[in-house]
N, C-alpha and C positions, 0 to 999 in steps of 0.2 A: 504494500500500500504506500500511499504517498502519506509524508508526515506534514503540516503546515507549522511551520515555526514563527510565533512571533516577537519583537524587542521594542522596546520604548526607542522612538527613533531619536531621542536627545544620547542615546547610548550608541547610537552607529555612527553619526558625524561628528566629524573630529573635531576638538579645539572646543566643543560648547558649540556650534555655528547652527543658525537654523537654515536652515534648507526648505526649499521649495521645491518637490520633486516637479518634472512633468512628464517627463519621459523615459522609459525602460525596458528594457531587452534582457536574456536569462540564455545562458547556456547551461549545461547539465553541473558544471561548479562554480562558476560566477556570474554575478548579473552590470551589466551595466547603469547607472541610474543620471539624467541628465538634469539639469536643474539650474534654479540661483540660489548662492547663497546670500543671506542677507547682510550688509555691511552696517556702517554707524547713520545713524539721522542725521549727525553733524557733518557726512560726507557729503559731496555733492554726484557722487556714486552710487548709489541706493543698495547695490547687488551685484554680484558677478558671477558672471555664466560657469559654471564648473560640472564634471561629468568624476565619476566615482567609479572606479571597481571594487567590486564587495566578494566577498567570498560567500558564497552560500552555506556552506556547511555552518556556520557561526557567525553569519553575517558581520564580518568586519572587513573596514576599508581598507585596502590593500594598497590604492596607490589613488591618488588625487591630480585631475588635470583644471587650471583654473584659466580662462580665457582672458589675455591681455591686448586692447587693443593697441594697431600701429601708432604711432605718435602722428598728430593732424590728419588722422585720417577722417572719416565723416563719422564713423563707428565709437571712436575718440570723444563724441561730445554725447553720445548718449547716458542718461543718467540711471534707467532701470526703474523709475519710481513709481510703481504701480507693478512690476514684475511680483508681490506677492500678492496678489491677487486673480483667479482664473479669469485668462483673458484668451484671447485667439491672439490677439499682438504678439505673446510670449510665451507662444507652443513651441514645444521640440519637438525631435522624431531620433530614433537610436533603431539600430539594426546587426545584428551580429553574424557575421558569414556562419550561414549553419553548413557550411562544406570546408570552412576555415575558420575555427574561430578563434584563431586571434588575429582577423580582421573585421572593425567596427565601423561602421556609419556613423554621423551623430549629424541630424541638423537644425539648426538655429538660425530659420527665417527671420526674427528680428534684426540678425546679424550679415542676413541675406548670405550666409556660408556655410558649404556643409565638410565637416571636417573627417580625415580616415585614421584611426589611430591604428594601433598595430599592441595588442597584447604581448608580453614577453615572459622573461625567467620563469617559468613554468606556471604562467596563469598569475603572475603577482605586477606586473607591471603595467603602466597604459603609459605611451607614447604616443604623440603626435606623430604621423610622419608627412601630413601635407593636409592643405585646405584649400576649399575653392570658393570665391566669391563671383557675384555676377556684375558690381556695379554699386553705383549710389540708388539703392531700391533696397525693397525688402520681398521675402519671401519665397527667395531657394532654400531647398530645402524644408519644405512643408510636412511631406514625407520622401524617408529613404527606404529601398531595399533592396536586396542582394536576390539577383536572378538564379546566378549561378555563382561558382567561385571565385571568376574574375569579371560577371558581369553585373550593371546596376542600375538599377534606376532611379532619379528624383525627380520629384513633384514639384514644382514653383509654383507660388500662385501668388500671383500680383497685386497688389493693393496701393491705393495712395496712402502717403507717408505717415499721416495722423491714423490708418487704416479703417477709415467710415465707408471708401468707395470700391469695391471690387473690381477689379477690369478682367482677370482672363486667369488661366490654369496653363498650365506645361508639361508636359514630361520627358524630360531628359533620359536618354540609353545612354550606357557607358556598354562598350564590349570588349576592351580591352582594360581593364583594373585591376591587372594581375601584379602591376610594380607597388610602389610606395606612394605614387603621384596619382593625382586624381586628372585624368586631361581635361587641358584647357576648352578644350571640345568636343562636343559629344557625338556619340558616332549616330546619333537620328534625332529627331523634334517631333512630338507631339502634340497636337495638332501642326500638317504642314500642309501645304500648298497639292501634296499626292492624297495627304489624309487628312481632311477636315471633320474637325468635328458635328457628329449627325445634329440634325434640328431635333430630334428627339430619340431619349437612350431608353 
């Protein structure tokens, strides 16, 4: 049988930090969990985007990735202040090669990037090994997931910038994601000009 373990989650994140789960993925001994954690009032930061590997057996964090933005980049002046509360602004999406898993998805539309870490030392580590962004926009990365071992797909979906106006959905193919790099292009588009999307699904 399966057994269901539970923990006071102020016992799994590290340091005392409260967390904001949103997103999470499970292989048969670690789970990935994407999130914000929460920073000081007095910051003008509110939260910062960070992604956990946990051990299942005993649920502890194994290794902490915390998201820093470039210096003046556009991503650089966001504050987060409203990221603990459930919004569609501040969804993620995580995916875990079920034919590689120590290869992850993670994406963060707010951040319009979706980033690939690479698992290590025997299920204890998470490394970055690259990230892809689309622009001064938001919303790559809406969902990710793994087709196959080196192939993937991501979802965009476009919103203006306060996100009150929707404009359109995407789907990105990747069929080559076999290396550390995520390409800069993808090998198809969805909806395109061969395949538009039906007036009705």
């Amino acid at each position: 049988g399966t057994t269901l373990t539970t923990k006071q989650s102020s016992a799994i994140w590290p340091n005392n930090s409260t967390f904001y789960p949103c997103a999470a993925d499970a292989s048969t001994t670690f789970t990935i969990v994407a999130g914000y954690v929460e920073g000081s009032v007095r910051s003008r930061v509110r939260a910062t985007p960070t992604v956990y590997l946990i051990w299942n057996s005993n649920l502890t964090v194994l290794s902490t990735w915390s998201y820093s933005a470039t210096n003046n980049s556009w991503q650089s002046r966001l504050t987060y202040s409203n990221s603990n509360t459930r919004s569609g602004q501040y969804t993620m999406s995580v995916k875990i090669n079920s034919d590689d898993p120590t290869r992850v998805l993670v994406g963060m539309p707010y951040l319009n990037t979706v980033f690939l870490f690479v698992i290590g030392n025997s299920g204890t580590s998470l490394t970055l090994a690259s990230s892809l962004g689309t622009g001064n926009s938001v919303g790559f990365g809406k969902s990710v997931t793994w087709l196959t071992k080196s192939q993937a797909a991501i979802l965009t979906t476009t919103y203006s910038a306060n996100y009150l106006t929707y404009y359109s959905s995407t789907v990105y193919l990747y069929t080559n994601l076999s290396g550390s790099n995520i390409p800069l292009k993808p090998s198809a588009v969805f909806p395109n000009a061969q395949q538009p999307i039906p007036s009705t699904i």
